[in-house]
N, C-alpha and C positions, 0 to 999 in steps of 0.2 A: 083537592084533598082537604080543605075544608068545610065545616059545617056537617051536619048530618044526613042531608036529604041527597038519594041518588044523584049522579050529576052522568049522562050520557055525554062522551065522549067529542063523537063526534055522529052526524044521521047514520042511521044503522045501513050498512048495504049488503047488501045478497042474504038478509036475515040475519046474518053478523054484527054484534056490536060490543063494544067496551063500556063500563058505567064504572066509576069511581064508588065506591061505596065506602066512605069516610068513618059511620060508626062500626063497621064491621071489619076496618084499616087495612079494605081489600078492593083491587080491580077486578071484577068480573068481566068474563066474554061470555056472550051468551050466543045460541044459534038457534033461531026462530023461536026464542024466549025462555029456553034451557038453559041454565049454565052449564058450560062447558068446561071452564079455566078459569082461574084466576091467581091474581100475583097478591101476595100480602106484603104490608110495610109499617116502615114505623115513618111518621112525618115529625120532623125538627127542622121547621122551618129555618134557613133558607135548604135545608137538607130532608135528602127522602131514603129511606134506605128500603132497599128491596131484598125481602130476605126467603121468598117460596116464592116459586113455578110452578102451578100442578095444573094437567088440562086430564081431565079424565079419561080412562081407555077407551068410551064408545066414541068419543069424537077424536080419537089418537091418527096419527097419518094424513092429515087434512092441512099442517101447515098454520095450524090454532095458535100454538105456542109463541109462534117466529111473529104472527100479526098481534097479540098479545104482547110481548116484550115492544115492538114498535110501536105499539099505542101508550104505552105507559111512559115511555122514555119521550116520547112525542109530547105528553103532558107533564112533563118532569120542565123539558124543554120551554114550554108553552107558559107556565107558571114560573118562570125563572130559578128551579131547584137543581140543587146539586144533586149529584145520583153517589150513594152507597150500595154496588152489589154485590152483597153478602150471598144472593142466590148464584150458582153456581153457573144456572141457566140465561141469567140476565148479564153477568160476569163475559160468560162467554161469546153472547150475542152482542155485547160491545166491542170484545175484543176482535168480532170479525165482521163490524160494520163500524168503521173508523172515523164517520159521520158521529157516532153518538158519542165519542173519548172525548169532548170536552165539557161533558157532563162531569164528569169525575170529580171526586172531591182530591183528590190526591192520593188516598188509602188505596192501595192495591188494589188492582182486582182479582181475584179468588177463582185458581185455575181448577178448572172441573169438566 
């Protein structure tokens, strides 16, 4: 999350992949070089706040969203940052993978 230049996540698999995109203060998913989703945030280093989930309707159903929130939190993780989710979507994908709650800043997380 920082500098400017894409940063891919991790090698893209089954034409899926995540890129950070730092001046745009968003994670893309793309599939087979489409964006499909992405998460927007504000970064306050050692703090990331995740504040939008949107995966678009043509790739809706596919399971986008749920690999999306685990790649960001995976790099929240990976970069030693707290997580703020202010999105409702990230919120509740913490609250029901209990693997990610020690991300938490302490702020609530935001039932939706």
């Amino acid at each position: 999350m920082t500098g400017a230049r894409p940063r891919p996540l991790h090698p893209p698999t089954a034409a899926i992949a995540t890129v950070d995109r730092p001046d745009q203060r968003r994670y893309e998913l793309t599939v087979d070089g489409e964006v499909a989703g992405w998460v927007t945030y504000r970064l306050h280093e050692p703090r990331v706040t995740f504040i939008h989930t949107e995966v678009l309707p043509a790739f809706a159903g596919r399971g986008l969203a749920q690999r999306l929130a685990a790649d960001v939190l995976d790099d929240a993780r990976a970069r030693g940052l707290r997580v703020r989710p202010l999105c409702p979507y990230i919120a509740r994908y913490i609250r029901e993978h209990p693997a990610y709650q020690d991300l938490l800043t302490g702020v609530e997380v935001r039932h939706g």
